[in-house]
C-alpha positions, 0 to 999 in steps of 0.5 A: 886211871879215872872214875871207879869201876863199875860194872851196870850194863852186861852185854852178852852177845850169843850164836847159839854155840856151846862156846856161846852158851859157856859165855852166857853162863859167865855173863849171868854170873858176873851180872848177879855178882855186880847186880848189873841187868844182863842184855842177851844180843843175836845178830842175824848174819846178811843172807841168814834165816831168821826164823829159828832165833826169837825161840833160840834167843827166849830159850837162852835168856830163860835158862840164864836164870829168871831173876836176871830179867834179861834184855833180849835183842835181835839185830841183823847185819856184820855181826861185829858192827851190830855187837859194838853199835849195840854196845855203844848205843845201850852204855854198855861196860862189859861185854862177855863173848865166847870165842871158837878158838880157831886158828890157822886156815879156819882163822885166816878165811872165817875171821874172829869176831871176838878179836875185832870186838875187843880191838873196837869195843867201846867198853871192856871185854871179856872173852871166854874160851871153848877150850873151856868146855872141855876137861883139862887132860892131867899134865904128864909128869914131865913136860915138853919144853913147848909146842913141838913145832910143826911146819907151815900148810903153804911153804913148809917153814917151822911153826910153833902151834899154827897151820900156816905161818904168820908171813903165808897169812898175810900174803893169803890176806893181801890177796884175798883183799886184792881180789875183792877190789878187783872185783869191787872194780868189775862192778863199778 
């Protein structure tokens, strides 16, 4: 491992969500921690409204703490691109992002902007769970051995804690894809 570990430049990408908003609270912390400048990113989905997100995005960055002087930005586009084009243009070493803990069906159609974050980032990553903002249940006195298994929405193979399973995800994948060339061909 090369150079020391220094954390100067905090990236906390934000969609307004509670999950985003328990990120926000960890990134501050953490710029406080390392005296590192916070930088509070919205990305303007294409086709989205932009008007609520200036006083959205002033009133996160002031509720972060005054003391941080947080950098505000606005950008528009692939939310993903825009968070790691931002992060890669301001030097950033650490982005901390809330993830919505969707999976199966939601996780298949919606895609996880976290995940393609930390796949691509040009610094460390940090995610924070929604699972988070809710309290954890007291742990029964005797615990199952596991997920009870369910069994998959599309072929009814067994599953362990998913809606649809791995293979059925990845046919569902394939064909989305295989439409959206189709089409892409229609329009040359």
């Amino acid at each position: 491992m090369s150079g020391s570990f220094a954390i100067r430049q905090i990236l906390f990408p934000t969609d307004f969500s509670d999950a985003s908003r328990l990120a926000g609270t960890t990134a501050a912390d953490l710029a406080r921690q390392f005296g590192a400048r916070l930088h509070v990113l919205h990305v303007v989905p294409p086709v989205t409204d932009p008007t609520p997100a200036p006083a959205n995005l002033r009133a996160i960055a002031e509720g972060l703490g005054r003391a941080l002087s947080p950098v505000t930005a606005i950008t528009s586009g692939l939310v993903t691109r825009q968070i790691l084009a931002y992060a890669k243009k301001n030097a950033i070493d650490l982005i901390v992002l809330g993830t919505h803990g969707r999976t199966g069906v939601s996780r298949a159609l919606l895609g996880s902007v976290a995940e393609a974050v930390v796949r691509h980032a040009p610094c460390r990553v940090l995610t924070v769970p929604a699972e988070l903002l809710t309290p954890m249940p007291a742990m029964p006195r005797e615990a199952p051995e596991g997920p009870e298994p369910t069994s998959c929405a599309v072929c009814g193979a067994a599953t362990r804690d998913e809606l649809i399973c791995e293979a059925c995800r990845a046919k569902i994948r394939g064909e989305a894809l295989e439409r959206k060339l189709r089409e892409e061909r229609v329009g040359r």
